[in-house]
VOGU-3710 file (C-alpha; in Angstrom, 3 decimals, decimal comma):
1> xxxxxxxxxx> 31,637/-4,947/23,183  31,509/-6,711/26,656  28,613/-8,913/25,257  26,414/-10,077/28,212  23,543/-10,538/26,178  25,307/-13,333/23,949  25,430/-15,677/27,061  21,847/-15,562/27,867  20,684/-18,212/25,653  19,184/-19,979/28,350
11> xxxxxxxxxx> 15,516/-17,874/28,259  15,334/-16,971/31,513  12,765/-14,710/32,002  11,363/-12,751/34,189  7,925/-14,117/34,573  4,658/-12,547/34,310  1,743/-13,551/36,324  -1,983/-12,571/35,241  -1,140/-9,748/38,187  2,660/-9,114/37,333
21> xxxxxxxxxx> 4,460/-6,036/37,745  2,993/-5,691/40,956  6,142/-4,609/42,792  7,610/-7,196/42,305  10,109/-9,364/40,274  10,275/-13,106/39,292  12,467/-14,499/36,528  11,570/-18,610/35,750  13,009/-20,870/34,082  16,405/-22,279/34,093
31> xxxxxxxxxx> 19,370/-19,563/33,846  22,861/-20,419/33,259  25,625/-18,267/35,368  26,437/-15,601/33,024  30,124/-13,837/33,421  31,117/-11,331/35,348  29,344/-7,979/34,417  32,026/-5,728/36,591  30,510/-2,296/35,594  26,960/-3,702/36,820
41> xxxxxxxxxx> 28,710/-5,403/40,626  30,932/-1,794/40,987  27,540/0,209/40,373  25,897/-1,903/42,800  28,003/-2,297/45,594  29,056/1,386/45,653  24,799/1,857/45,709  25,151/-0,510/48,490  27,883/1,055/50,269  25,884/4,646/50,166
51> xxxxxxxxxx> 22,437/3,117/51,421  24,702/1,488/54,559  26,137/4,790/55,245  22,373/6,020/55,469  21,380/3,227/57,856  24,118/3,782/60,084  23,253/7,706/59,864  19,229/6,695/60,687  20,289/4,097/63,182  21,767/7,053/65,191
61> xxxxxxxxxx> 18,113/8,955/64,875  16,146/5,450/65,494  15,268/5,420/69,575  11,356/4,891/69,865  8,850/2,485/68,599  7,424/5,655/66,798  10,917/6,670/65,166  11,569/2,217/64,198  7,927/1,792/62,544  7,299/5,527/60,865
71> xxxxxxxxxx> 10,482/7,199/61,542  8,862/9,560/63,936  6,546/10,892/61,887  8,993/12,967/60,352  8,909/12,341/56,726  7,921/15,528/54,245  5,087/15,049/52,377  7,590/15,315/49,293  9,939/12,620/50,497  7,322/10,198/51,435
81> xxxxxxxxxx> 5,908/10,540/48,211  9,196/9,230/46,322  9,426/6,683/49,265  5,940/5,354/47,740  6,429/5,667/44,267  10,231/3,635/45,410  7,901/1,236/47,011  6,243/0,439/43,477  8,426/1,105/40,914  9,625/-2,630/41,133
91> xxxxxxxxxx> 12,079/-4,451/38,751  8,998/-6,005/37,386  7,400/-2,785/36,539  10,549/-1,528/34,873  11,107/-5,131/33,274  8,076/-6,392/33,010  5,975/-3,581/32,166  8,571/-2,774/29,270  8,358/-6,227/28,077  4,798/-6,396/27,424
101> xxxxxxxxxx> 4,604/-3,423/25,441  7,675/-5,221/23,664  5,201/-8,201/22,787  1,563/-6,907/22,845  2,198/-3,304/21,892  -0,354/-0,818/22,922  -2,330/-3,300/25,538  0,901/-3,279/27,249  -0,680/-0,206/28,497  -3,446/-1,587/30,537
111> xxxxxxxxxx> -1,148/-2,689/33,641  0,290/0,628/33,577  -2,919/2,274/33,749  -4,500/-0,193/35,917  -1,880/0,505/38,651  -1,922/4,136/38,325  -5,701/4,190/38,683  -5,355/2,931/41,919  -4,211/5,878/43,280  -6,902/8,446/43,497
121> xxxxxxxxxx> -8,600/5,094/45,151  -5,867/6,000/48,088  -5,951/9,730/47,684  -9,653/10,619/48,104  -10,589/7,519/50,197  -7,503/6,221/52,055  -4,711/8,160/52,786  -5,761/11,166/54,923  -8,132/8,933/57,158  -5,461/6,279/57,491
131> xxxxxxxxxx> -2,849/8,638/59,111  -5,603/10,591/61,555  -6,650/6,787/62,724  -3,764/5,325/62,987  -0,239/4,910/64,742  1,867/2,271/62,793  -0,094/-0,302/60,699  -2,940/-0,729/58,912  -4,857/-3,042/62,100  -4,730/0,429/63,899
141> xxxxxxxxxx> -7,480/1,558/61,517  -9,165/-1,490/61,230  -9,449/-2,167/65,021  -9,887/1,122/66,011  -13,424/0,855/67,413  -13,638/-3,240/67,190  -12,479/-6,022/69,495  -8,642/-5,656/69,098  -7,913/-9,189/69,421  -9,944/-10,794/66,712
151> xxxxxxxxxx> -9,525/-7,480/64,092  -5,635/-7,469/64,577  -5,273/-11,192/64,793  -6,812/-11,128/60,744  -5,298/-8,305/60,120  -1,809/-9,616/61,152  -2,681/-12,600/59,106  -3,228/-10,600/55,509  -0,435/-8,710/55,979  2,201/-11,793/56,727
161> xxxxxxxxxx> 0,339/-13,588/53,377  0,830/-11,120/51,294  4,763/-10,367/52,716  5,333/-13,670/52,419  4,182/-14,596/49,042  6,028/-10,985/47,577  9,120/-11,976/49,433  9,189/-14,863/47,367  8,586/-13,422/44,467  11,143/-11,189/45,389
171> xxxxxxxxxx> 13,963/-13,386/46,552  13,486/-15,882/43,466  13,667/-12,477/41,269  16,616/-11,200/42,824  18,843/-14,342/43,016  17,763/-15,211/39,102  18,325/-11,386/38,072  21,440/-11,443/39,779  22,482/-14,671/38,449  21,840/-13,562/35,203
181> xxxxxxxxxx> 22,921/-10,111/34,881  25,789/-10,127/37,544  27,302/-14,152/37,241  26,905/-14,437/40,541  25,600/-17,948/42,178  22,200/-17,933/42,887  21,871/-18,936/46,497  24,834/-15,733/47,122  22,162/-13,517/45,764  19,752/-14,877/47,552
191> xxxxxxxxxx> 21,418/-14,453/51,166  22,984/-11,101/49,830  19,707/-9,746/49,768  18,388/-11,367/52,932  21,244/-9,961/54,787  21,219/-6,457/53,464  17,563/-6,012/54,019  17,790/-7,274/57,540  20,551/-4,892/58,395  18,477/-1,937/56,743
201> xxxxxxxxxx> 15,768/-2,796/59,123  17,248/-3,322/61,975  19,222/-1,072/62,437  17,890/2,399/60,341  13,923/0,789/61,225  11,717/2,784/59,184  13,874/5,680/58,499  16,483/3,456/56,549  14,195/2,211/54,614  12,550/5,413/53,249
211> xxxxxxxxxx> 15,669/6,933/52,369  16,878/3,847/50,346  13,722/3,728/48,509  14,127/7,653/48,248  17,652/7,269/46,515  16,656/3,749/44,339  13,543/6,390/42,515  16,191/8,624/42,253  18,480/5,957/39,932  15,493/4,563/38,441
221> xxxxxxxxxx> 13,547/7,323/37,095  16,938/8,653/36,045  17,679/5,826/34,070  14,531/5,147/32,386  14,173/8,777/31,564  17,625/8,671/30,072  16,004/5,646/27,780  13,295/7,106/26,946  15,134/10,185/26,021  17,247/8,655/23,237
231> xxxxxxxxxx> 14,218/6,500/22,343  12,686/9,726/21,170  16,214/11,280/19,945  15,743/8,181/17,620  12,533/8,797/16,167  13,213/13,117/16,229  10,378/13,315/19,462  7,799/11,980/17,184  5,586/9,639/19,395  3,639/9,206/15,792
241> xxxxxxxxxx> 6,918/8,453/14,688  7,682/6,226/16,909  4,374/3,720/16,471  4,849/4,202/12,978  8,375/2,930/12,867  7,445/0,039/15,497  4,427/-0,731/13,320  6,771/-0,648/10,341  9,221/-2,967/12,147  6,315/-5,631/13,366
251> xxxxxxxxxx> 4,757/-5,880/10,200  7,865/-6,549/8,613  8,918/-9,214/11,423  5,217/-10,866/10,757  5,566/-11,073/7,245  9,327/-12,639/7,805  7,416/-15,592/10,001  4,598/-16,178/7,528  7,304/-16,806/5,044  9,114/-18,992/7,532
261> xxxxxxxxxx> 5,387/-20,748/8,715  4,565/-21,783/4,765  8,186/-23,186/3,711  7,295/-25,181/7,187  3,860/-26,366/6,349  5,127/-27,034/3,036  8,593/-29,329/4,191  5,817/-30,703/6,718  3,209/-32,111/3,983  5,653/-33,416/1,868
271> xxxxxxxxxx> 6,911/-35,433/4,998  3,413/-36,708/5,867  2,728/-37,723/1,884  6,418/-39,680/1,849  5,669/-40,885/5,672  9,006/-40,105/6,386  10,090/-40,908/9,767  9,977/-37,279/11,186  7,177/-36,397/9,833  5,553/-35,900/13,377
281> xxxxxxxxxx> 8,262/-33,419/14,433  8,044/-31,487/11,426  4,313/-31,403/11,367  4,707/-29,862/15,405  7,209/-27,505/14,035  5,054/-26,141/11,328  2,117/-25,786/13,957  4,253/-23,750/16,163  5,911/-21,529/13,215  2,202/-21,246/11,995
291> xxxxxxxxxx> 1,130/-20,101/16,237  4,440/-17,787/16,049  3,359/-15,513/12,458  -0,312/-15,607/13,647  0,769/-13,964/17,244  3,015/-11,681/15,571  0,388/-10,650/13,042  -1,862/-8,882/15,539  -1,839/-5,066/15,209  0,042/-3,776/18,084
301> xxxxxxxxxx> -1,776/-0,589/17,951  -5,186/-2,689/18,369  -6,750/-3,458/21,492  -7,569/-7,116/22,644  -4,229/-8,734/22,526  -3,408/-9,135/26,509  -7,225/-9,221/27,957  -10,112/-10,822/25,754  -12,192/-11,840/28,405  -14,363/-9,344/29,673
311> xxxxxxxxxx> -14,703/-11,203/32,991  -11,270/-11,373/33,961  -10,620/-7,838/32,331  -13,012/-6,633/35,021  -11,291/-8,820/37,628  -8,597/-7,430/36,778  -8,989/-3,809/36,660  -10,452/-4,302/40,601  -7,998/-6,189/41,666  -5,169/-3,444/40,376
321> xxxxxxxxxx> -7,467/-0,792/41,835  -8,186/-2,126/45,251  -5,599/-4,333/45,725  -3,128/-0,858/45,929  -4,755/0,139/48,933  -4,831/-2,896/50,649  -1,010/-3,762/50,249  0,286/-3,491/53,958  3,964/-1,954/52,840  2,580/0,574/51,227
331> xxxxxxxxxx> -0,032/1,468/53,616  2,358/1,806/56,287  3,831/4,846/54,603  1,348/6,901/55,432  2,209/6,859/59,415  5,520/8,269/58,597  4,354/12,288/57,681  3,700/14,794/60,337  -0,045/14,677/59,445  -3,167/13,856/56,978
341> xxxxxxxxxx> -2,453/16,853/54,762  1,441/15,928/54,389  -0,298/12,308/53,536  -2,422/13,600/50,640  0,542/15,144/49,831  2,506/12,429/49,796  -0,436/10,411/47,213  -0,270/13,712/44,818  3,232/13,204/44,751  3,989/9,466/44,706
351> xxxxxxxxxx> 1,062/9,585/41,730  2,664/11,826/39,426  6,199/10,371/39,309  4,664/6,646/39,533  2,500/8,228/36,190  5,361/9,705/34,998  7,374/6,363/35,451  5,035/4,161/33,696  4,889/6,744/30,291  9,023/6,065/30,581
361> xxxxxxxxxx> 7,857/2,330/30,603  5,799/2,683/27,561  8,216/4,667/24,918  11,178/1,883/25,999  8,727/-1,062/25,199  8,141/0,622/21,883  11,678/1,607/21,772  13,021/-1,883/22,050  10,817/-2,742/19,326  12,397/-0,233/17,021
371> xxxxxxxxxx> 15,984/-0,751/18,432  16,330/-4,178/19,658  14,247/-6,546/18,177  15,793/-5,312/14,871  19,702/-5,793/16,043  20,507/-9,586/15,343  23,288/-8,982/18,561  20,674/-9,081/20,543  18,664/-12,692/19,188  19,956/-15,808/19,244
381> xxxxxxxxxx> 20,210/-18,451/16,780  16,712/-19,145/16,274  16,021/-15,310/15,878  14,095/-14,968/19,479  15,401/-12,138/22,053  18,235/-13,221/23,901  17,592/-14,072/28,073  13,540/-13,654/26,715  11,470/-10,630/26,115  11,743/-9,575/29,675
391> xxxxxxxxxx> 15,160/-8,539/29,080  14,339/-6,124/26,034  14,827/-3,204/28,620  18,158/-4,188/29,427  19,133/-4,735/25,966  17,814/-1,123/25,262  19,870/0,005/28,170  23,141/-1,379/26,107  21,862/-0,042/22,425  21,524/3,148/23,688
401> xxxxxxxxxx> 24,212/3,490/26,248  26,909/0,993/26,094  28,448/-1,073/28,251  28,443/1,044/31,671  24,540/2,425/31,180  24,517/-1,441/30,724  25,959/-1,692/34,305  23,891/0,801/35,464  20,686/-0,275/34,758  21,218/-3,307/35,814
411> xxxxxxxxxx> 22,713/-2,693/38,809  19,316/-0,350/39,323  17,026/-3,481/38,717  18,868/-5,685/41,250  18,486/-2,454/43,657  14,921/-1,731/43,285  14,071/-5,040/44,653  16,552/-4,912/47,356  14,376/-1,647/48,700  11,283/-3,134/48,197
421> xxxxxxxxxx> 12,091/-6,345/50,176  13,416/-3,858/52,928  9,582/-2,462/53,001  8,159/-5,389/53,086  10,061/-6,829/55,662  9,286/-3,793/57,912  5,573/-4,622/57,473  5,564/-7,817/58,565  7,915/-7,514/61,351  5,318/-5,105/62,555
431> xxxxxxxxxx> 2,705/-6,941/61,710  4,579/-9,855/64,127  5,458/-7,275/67,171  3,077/-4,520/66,913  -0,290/-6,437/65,886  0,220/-8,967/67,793  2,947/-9,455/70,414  1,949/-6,013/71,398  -1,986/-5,586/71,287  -2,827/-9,602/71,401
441> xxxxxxxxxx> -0,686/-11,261/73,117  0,114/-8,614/75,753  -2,839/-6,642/75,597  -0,924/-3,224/75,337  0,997/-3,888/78,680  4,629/-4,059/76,796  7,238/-1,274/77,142  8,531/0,100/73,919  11,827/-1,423/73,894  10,582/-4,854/74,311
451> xxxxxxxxxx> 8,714/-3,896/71,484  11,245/-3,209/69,092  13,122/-5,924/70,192  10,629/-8,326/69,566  10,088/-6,682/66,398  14,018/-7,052/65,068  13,854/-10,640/66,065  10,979/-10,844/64,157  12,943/-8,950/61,322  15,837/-11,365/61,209
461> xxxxxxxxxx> 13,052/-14,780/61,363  11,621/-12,837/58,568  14,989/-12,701/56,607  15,664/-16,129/57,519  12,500/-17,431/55,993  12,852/-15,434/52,397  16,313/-16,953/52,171  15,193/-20,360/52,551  11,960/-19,776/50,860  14,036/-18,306/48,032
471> xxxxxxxxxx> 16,629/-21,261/47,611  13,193/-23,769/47,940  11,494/-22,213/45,631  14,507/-21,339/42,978  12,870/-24,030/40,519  9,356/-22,994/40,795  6,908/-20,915/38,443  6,420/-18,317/41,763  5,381/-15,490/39,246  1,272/-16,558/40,227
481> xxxxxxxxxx> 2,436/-15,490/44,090  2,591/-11,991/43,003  -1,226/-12,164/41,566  -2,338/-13,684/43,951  -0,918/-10,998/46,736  -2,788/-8,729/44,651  -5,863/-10,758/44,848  -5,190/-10,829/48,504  -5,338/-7,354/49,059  -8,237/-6,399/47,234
491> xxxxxxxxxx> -10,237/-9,091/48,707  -9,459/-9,215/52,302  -7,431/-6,251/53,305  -9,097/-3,562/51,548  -12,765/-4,428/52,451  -12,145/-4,387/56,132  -10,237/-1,533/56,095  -12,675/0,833/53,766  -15,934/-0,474/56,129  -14,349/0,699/59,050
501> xxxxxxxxxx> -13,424/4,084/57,883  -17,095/4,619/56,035  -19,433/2,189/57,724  -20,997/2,667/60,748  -22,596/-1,110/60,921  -19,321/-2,603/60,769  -18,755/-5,164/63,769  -15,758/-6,943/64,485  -17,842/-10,523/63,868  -18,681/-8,676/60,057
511> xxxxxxxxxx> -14,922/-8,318/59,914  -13,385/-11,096/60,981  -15,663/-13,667/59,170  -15,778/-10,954/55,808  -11,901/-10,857/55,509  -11,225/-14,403/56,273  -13,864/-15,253/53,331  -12,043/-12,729/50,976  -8,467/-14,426/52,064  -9,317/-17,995/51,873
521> xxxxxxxxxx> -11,497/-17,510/48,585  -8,600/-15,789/46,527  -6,058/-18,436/47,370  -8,770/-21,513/46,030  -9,804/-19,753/43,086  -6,300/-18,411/42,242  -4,963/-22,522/43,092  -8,107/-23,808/40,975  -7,694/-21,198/37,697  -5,274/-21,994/35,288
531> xxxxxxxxxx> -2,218/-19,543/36,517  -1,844/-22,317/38,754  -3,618/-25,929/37,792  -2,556/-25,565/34,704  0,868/-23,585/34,113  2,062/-24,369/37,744  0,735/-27,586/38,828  1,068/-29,387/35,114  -2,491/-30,272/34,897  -4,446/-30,878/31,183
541> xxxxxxxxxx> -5,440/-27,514/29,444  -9,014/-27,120/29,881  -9,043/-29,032/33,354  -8,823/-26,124/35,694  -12,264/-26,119/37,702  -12,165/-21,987/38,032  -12,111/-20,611/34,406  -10,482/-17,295/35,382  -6,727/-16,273/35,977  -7,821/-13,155/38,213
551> xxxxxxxxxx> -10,672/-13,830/40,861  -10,879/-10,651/42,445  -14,600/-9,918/40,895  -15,723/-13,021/43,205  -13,551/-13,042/45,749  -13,676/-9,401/46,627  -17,538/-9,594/45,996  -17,770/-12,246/49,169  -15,845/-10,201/51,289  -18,291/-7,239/51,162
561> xxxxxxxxxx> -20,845/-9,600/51,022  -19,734/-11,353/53,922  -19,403/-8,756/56,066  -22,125/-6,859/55,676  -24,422/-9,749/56,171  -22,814/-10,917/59,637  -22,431/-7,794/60,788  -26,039/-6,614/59,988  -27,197/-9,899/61,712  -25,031/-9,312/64,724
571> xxxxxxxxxx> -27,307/-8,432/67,466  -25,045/-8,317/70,821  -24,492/-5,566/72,950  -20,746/-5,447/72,002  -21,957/-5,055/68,270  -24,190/-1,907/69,333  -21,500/-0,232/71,242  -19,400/-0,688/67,983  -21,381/1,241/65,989  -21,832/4,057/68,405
581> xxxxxxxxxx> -18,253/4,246/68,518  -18,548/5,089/64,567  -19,288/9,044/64,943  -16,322/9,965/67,141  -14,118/8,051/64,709  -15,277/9,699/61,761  -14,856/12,957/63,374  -11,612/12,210/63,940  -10,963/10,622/60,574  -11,982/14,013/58,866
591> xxxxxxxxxx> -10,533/16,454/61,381  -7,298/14,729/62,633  -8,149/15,904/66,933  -6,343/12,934/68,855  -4,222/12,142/65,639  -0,488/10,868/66,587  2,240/13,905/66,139  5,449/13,297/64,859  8,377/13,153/66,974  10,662/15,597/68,341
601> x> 14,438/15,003/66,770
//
C-alpha cells in the first residue's frame, strides 16, 4: 500500500477559523515534503490539461468586455448554477467541513447549515434584482442611482479586501495541500497556482472560469458521493446505524483515554510525593491526557460542543447568512445568465447540489469516525490522526478506495481551490478596471478594449501579489483571513447593497460612511478577539479586549446603523434627487425593462 498517510507525522492541518470552510482552504503548521503521490500529480495535471483546452476553446469566444466579465450573458440557468455551487464547494468545505463532524460530531452540522441558509437570503432578496440592475459587478447595483465615484470607490475597496484576504487563504492552502499530498515544494505550488489562474483569466475571461468550476463540481460531488456511498454500504444504508456505530466507536475511544488520563495522574502524584525531578512534566502530561478524555467524552450526538456562546452563535449564524450575499465572486455570477429568471434559476440550482454536497460532507465525517479513526494505519505513534483531523477525508478516500481514489481525491482538493482562486481573481480584476479605471478614474469615457486590457494587467498584478503574499505568509496562522472575509461581507458589502435595492432613503453619503464603518469595524474587532490576539498574535489567554471570535452581530449592526442615520440626516439637493431616482429603479429591479441582454455568439 503506497502509504502517504505514514509520512504525515508532521500535523499539518488544514486550519479552521471561527468562519472556516468559507470557500476556502488553509492548512498551518509546519509540513514536511511528503513523497511523490504519482496517481494524485497524473489526476491533476491531466484535470489541468482539460481545463487549458477549455480556456483556449473560450478564449476563441472571449471579444467584448461583456463576453471577459459575464461571458456574454450566455450562461444557462443550469450551468451557472454548478458554476456557483463550484464557487463554494471549497477544499475547506470538503476538508474542513468533514473534519469537524470527525471531532465534534453532530455540531459539525451547524457550518453546513449555516452556509446553506444563506441561500434563500440570495434567492428571494438578491439574485433576480442583482442581474436586472446590473452589468458586471456588484458597484453596478450599488451605484446605480448614487454618486458613482464615492459608491464604486467603497465598493471597489470591499471587494479587493475580501479577494485579497481569500487569496491568501487560498494560496497558503494550496501550496501546504500540495506540499503535503503531492511532495511537491511549497513555493512550486504556490506559483503553479498563480500562473494557472492567471492564464484561465486572461485568456478564457469569465467564460473559462465558469466552465472550470463547472467540471471541478463535476469531480467533486462525484467523489464525495462515491464516499458517502460506501460509507453507507458499510453500515447497510442505516443512517441510525451509522451514529450508532460512531457513537459505539467514540465511547469506546473515550473510555480508552480515561484509562490512559488516570495511569497519568497516578505516575504524576507519585512523582510530586517523591519530588522527582520530572515531576513538572509529568504533572503537564497528566493535565493534558486528563483535557484529551474529557473532550472526547462529550456526546457527539449532543449539541453545544462547537458554539456555547450564544453571542457569537448569533454572530455567527449572520455572518454565514449575510456574508454569502455580499461575497463579490459569487455575486458576479449572476451577470453571466441571459436574464433574472435564468438567475433564480441559477440560486434553485446552485442550492440544491451545494445542500446536497454538504449531506455528502456529513455521512464522511461520521464515516471517518467509523472507518478511520479505528484503523491504527492511519494514527501515528501517539494514537492521534496522521497529517491532523483535517485529513480524515482523505484518509477515508484511501479506506474506501485505495490508492488511485486516493489520487483522485486529492488531486480534486488541490483543484477546487485552483477554480476558486480563478473566480476570485476575476472579481477583483474587475473590481480594479471596471469599478474604477472605468467609472472613476475615466468617468465612463474608456473604449472596451482598453478596458479589458487594463483589466488583464490588473489580472496578472493580482497573480503576482497572491504568489508573494502566499510565500510571505507560508508560516502564518492565515486561517482568521477567511473569517474575517466573511465578516467583511456581511458587514460592509451586504448592507449597501440590500439598502439600495429596498430603500428608497438611501444616499450615497449613508453609503459611503455606513460601509466604511462596517469594513473598518470587522477588521478591529476580528484583530482585537481572540482568533487573532490570542491564537495569532501570541498574546495571554484572557487578554483579548473584544471577547468574541465572530463580530458580525456588532459590526454588521453599525453598518445599518450607520447608514441609515447619515443618510436620513442628509439634507442636500443631490440626496433628494437620490431618492426620487428610487421608483424607476425598483421598477426595473422587479420587471427587468432596460436590463442588459446577453450577447450574440
Amino acid at each position: 500500500m503506497h502509504k502517504l498517510q505514514k509520512q504525515l507525522g508532521c500535523g499539518a492541518l488544514l486550519a479552521l477559523a471561527s468562519l472556516p470552510t468559507w470557500a476556502s482552504g488553509s492548512i498551518d503548521g509546519p509540513v514536511t515534503k511528503q513523497a511523490m503521490n504519482w496517481h494524485a500529480i497524473i489526476m491533476f495535471f491531466m484535470f489541468v490539461a482539460f481545463t487549458l483546452g477549455v480556456t483556449y476553446w473560450a478564449a476563441s469566444r472571449t471579444r467584448s468586455a461583456k463576453d471577459f466579465y459575464s461571458a456574454g450573458g450566455g450562461i444557462t440557468g443550469f450551468q451557472n448554477g454548478l458554476a456557483i455551487a463550484g464557487d463554494y464547494m471549497s477544499a475547506a468545505s470538503f476538508l474542513g467541513i468533514s473534519a469537524l463532524v470527525f471531532d465534534t460530531g453532530y455540531d459539525g452540522l451547524i457550518y453546513s447549515l449555516g452556509f446553506l441558509v444563506g441561500w434563500p437570503v440570495i434567492t428571494f432578496l438578491v439574485a433576480e434584482r442583482l442581474r436586472n440592475l446590473g452589468k458586471y459587478t456588484f458597484a453596478d447595483v450599488a451605484s446605480y442611482r448614487l454618486q458613482q465615484g464615492p459608491v464604486r470607490t467603497f465598493a471597489a475597496t470591499g471587494t479587493l479586501v475580501v479577494v485579497a484576504l481569500y487569496l491568501i487563504a487560498q494560496m497558503v492552502g494550496a501550496g501546504k495541500l500540495i506540499q503535503l499530498l503531492f511532495g511537491m515544494n511549497y513555493n512550486t505550488a504556490v506559483v503553479l497556482v498563480g500562473v494557472l489562474m492567471v492564464i484561465y483569466v486572461i485568456f478564457g475571461g469569465m467564460l473559462a472560469t465558469t466552465w472550470v468550476q463547472i467540471i471541478k463540481a463535476v469531480l467533486l460531488l462525484s467523489g464525495a458521493s462515491f464516499m458517502a456511498f460506501m460509507v453507507l454500504k458499510h453500515v447497510n444504508f442505516s443512517v441510525e446505524g451509522m451514529f450508532a456505530q460512531a457513537v459505539h466507536v467514540k465511547e469506546a475511544g473515550a473510555q480508552l483515554l480515561a484509562v490512559k488520563a488516570t495511569a497519568a495522574s497516578d505516575v504524576a502524584a507519585q512523582a510530586v510525593a517523591s519530588n522527582a525531578p520530572d515531576a513538572a512534566s509529568l504533572v503537564e502530561k497528566a493535565s493534558d491526557a486528563a483535557k484529551a478524555a474529557a473532550k472526547a467524552a462529550k456526546n457527539i450526538m449532543a449539541p453545544g460542543g462547537l458554539v456555547s456562546n450564544p453571542i457569537d452563535a448569533i454572530s455567527l449564524g449572520l455572518a454565514l447568512m449575510f456574508g454569502t450575499a455580499g461575497l463579490p465572486h459569487i455575486l458576479m455570477r449572476f451577470f453571466t445568465v441571459k436574464d433574472a429568471q435564468a438567475a433564480r434559476k441559477s440560486v434553485f440550482v446552485a442550492t440544491g447540489f451545494i445542500g446536497y454536497f454538504y449531506i455528502l460532507t456529513f455521512i464522511i465525517g461520521f464515516g471517518a469516525i467509523m472507518l478511520v479513526s479505528t484503523d491504527p494505519s492511519y494514527k501515528d505513534a501517539a494514537g492521534k490522526l496522521l497529517g491532523g483531523s483535517n485529513m480524515a477525508a482523505v484518509h477515508l478516500s484511501h479506506a474506501v478506495g485505495g490508492d488511485l481514489f486516493l489520487g483522485f481525491i486529492s488531486a480534486v482538493a488541490f483543484a477546487t481551490i485552483l477554480a476558486v482562486v480563478s473566480g476570485l481573481t476575476l472579481s477583483g480584476a474587475s473590481a480594479v478596471s471596471h469599478d474604477l479605471y472605468a467609472s472613476v478614474w475615466r468617468k465612463g469615457r474608456v473604449d472596451e478594449a482598453t478596458e479589458i486590457r487594463v483589466s488583464k494587467y490588473a489580472t496578472v498584478a493580482l497573480g503576482v501579489v497572491a504568489i508573494l503574499l502566499g510565500i510571505m505568509f507560508e508560516k502564518q496562522n492565515i486561517a482568521f483571513m477567511v473569517g474575517l472575509a466573511f465578516s467583511i461581507a456581511a458587514s460592509a458589502n451586504f448592507p449597501v447593497l440590500f439598502l439600495s435595492m429596498f430603500w428608497k432613503g438611501l444616499t450615497t453619503r449613508g453609503a459611503v460612511i455606513g460601509g466604511y464603518s462596517g469594513l473598518i469595524c470587522a477588521v478591529v474587532l476580528i484583530i482585537l478577539g481572540p482568533a487573532v490576539w490570542v491564537d495569532t498574535l501570541g498574546n495571554a489567554k484572557g487578554s483579548e479586549l473584544f471577547p468574541y471570535k465572530n463580530p458580525a452581530i456588532f459590526s454588521m449592526t453599525l453598518a445599518f446603523v450607520m447608514t441609515w442615520l447619515f443618510s436620513i440626516t442628509d439634507k442636500s439637493t443631490q440626496a433628494d434627487s437620490e431618492r426620487a431616482a428610487f421608483l424607476p429603479q425598483f421598477i426595473r429591479s422587479m420587471t427587468g425593462v432596460g436590463a442588459e441582454g446577453a450577447s450574440k455568439h
